[in-house]
C-alpha positions in Angstrom: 17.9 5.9 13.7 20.1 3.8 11.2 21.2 5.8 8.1 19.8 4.7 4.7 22.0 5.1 2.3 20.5 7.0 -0.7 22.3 4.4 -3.3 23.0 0.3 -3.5 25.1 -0.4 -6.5 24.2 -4.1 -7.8 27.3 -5.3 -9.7 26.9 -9.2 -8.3 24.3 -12.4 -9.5 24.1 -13.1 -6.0 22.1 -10.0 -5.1 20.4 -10.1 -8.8 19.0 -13.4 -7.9 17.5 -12.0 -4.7 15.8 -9.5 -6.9 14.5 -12.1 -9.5 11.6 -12.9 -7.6 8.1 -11.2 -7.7 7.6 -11.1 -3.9 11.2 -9.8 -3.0 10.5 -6.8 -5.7 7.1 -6.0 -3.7 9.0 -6.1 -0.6 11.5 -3.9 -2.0 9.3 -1.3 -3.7 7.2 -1.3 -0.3 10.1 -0.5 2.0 12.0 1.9 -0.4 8.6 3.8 -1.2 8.9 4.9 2.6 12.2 4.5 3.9 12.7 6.0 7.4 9.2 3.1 8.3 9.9 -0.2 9.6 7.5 -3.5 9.3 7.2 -6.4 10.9 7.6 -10.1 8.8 3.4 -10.1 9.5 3.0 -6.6 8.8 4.6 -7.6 5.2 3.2 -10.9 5.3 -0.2 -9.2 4.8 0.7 -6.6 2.4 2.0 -8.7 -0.1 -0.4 -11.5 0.0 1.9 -14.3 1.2 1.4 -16.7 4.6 3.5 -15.3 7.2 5.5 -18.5 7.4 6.3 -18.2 3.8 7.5 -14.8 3.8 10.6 -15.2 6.2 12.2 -17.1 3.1 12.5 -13.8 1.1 13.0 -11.6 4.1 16.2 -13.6 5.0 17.4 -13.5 1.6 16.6 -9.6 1.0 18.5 -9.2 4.4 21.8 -11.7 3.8 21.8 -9.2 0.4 21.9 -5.7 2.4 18.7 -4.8 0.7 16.9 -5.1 3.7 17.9 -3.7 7.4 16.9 -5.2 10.6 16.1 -2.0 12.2 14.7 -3.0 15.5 14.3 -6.3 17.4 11.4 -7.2 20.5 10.5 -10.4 22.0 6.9 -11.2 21.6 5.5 -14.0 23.3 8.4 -16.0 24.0 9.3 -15.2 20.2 12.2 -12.6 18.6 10.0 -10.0 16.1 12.3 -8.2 14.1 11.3 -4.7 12.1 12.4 -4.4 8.7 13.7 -1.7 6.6 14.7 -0.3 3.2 18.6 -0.6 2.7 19.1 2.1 0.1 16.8 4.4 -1.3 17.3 3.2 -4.6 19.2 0.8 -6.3 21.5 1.6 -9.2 22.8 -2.0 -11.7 25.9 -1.8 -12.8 28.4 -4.6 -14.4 31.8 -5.2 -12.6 35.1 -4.7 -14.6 36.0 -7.9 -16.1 32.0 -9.0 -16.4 31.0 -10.9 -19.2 28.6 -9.7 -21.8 25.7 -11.4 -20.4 25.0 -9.9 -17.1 24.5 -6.1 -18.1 21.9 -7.6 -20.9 20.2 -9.7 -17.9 20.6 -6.9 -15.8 18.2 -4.6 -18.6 16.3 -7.5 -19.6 14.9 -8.2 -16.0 14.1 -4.4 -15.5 12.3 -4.0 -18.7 10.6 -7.4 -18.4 9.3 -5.9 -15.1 8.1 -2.8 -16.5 6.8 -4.3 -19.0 4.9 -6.8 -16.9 3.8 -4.1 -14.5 2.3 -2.0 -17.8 0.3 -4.7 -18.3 -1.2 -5.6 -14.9 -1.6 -2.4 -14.1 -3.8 -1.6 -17.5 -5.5 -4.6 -17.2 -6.7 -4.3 -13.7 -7.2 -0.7 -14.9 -5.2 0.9 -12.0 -3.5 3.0 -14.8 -4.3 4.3 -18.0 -2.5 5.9 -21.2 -4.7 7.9 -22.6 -3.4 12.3 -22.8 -6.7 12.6 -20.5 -6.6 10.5 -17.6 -6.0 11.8 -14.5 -2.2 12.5 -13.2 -2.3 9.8 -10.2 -3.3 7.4 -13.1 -1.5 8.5 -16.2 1.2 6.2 -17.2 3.7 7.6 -20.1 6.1 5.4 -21.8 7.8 7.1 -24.3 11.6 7.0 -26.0 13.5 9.9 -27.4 16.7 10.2 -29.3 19.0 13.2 -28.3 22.1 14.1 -29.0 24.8 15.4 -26.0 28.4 17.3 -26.5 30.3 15.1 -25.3 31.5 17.2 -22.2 28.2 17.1 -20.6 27.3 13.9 -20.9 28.0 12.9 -17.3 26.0 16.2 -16.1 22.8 14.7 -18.2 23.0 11.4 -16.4 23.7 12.7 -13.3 20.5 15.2 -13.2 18.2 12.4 -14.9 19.1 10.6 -11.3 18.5 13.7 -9.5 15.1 14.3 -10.4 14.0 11.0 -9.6 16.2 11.1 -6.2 14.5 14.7 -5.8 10.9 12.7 -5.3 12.5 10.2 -3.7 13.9 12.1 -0.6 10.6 14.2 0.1 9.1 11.9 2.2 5.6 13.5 1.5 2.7 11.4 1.2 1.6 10.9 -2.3 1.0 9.2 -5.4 3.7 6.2 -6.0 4.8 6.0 -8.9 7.6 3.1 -11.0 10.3 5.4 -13.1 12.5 3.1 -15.2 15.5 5.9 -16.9 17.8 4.5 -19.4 20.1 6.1 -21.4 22.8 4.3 -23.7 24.9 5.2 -27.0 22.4 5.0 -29.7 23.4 3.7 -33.6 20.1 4.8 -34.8 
């Protein structure tokens, strides 16, 4: 079995391009939801609603980007399947030294445009709800809080708002998925 690494740092536009597509984010979310499984280009094909002929064009790129691992390889009719899995368990953005000012703001922008996109599929369709009483697998809580950190433990803060989410993450029980976008930045409010 290939190792996963828990963590991909983006820092590149290369790799952020790969991301900026609707499909390649499904296929992601898919294959990090359940890391240690492997699909076939069909398998995905079906899942995501595209023709398998079309999908190989975001599989390739996903996979030239390390986001995706060919994990397994058989000849089917004549024909090479490969089986595809998650690179990294999650993915963490971050801006290289020297970056302009621009790519950290794309980098939020394109997450938050995402959340805020899936917010409003997801409540239209009515596959989740905001309302105190719905039930848990449907609840969806968006919510922003100021607090204020000694300095000294700042780093501990950030580093166990990544380990709860990694704590889910790494179970590998079945269960409800669920999107968590954490930010946390210097606030002149």
């Amino acid at each position: 079995m290939t190792e996963i690494p828990r963590e991909r740092i983006i820092e590149d536009v290369s790799t952020l391009k790969a991301l900026a597509d609707p499909v390649r984010m499904t296929l992601l979310d898919l294959t990090m939801a359940q890391p240690e499984r492997t699909w076939t280009a069909r398998e995905l094909a079906g899942i995501v609603g595209v023709l398998p002929t079309n999908i190989y064009y975001h599989l390739n790129l996903l996979e030239r980007n390390e986001l995706l691992q060919v994990r397994d390889t058989r000849v089917v009719n004549g024909i090479i399947e490969k089986h595809y899995g998650a690179g990294q368990r999650q993915i963490v953005y971050q801006r290289r030294v020297g970056e302009g000012a621009d790519g950290p703001f794309d980098i939020a922008a394109s997450i938050i445009d995402r959340l805020r996109d899936d917010l409003y599929f997801g409540l239209k369709k009515g596959t989740m709800q905001m309302s105190r009483d719905a039930p848990d697998a449907e609840r969806a809580v968006v919510s922003c809080g100021f607090v204020q950190i000694p300095e000294n433990e700042i780093a501990a803060f950030r580093e166990e708002l990544l380990a709860l989410v990694a704590r889910y993450e790494a179970t590998g029980v079945p269960g409800v998925k669920f999107t968590v976008v954490a930010a946390m930045h210097p606030s002149d409010i």
